[in-house]
N, C-alpha and C positions, 0 to 999 in steps of 0.2 A: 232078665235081670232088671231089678225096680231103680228108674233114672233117682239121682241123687237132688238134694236141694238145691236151685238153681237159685240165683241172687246177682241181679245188677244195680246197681247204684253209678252214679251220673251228675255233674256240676254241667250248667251249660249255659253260656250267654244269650240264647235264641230261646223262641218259642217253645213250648214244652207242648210234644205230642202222647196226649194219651193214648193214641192207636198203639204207638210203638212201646209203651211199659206193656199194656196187654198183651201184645203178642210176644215178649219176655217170658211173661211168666202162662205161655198154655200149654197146655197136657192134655191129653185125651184120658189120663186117667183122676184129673179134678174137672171136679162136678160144679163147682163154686171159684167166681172170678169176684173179688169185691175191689173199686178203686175209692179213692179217696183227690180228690182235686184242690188244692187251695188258693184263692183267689186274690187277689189285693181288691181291698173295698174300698169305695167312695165314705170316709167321714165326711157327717154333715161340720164338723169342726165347730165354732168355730175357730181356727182357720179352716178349711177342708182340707183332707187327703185327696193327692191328686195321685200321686204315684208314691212304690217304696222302693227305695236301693239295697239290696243285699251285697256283703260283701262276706268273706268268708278266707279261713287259713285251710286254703283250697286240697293238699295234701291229705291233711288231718280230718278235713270233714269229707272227703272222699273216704278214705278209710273209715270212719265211724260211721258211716251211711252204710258202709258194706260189713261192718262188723253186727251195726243193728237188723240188717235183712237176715244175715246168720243165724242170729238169735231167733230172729220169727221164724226163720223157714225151720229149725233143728225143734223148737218147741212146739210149732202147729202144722209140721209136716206139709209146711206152703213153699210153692217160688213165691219172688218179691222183686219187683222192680221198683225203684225209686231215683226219681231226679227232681234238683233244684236249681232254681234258674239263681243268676245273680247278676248286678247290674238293677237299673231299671227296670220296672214291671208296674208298667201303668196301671189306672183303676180299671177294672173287670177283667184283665190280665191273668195268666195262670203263672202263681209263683213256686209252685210245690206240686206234684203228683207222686202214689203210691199205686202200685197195682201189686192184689196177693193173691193167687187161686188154692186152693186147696180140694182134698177129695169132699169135705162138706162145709155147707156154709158157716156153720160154727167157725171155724176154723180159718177160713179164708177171711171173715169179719176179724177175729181177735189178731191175727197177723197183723193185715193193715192196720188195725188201733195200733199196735204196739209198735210198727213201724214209723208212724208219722208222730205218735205223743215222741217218741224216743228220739227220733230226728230234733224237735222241735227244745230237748230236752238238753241232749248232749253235744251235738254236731255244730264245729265254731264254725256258725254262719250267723252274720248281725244284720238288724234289721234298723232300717234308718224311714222313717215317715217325712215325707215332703210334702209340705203343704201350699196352699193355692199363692201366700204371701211370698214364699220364700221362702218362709222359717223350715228348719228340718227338727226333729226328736227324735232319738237314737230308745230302740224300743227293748226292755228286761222282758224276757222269757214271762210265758202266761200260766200261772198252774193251771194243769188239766181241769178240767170239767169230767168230774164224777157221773158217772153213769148208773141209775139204778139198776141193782141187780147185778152188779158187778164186784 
């Protein structure tokens, strides 16, 4: 009997290990493992970004993290592991990871798109930029970046 869509989703104040979304979502019957990592950057500002705060209505966007893995995994036939950190997350820090495997790379790619644009889209997690002075800015959602061919 063929295992069902697997889907984890995760809020967490520590480090975000990519080992453990991969190993979420493996199958010996997906051929394609795609991650997706996102990072907090150094702005040259100026002020510069030194770190960002995430803060989040931690319930709800656990819920909509795991209703968006739903989505991916029932429409491109993938597990889906995702977690976000909140809190602090200094520069070159991982503030977001996505792991999607599927039986082929198609598949396992449009998963994770659709997993982290949709996280990044729906899921009440805010983001706050700290800068080298002091200053903070409280950051609006980015539209996607269009992909040719898509």
């Amino acid at each position: 009997m063929a295992e069902g869509p697997r889907v984890h989703a995760r809020l967490t104040r520590g480090a975000l290990a990519l080992d453990d979304l991969v190993a979420g979502v493996a199958d010996e019957a997906h051929g394609a493992t795609v991650t997706f990592t996102g990072t907090t950057r150094r702005e040259q500002g100026p002020p510069a970004v030194v770190r960002l705060e995430y803060e989040a209505y931690e319930p709800m966007a656990r819920a909509e993290m795991e209703a968006i893995g739903l989505e991916a995994a029932r429409r491109y036939g993938a597990h889906v592991a995702a977690a976000h950190r909140l809190g602090p997350v200094p520069a070159g820090e991982a503030s977001v990871g996505v792991a999607a495997s599927a039986a082929h790379r198609p598949a396992a790619f449009a998963a994770c798109r659709h997993v982290i644009d949709e996280i990044k889209r729906r899921a009440p997690i805010w983001k706050q930029d700290v800068h080298a002075d002091g200053t903070r800015a409280w950051q609006d959602g980015l539209p996607p970046v269009p992909v040719p061919g898509t």
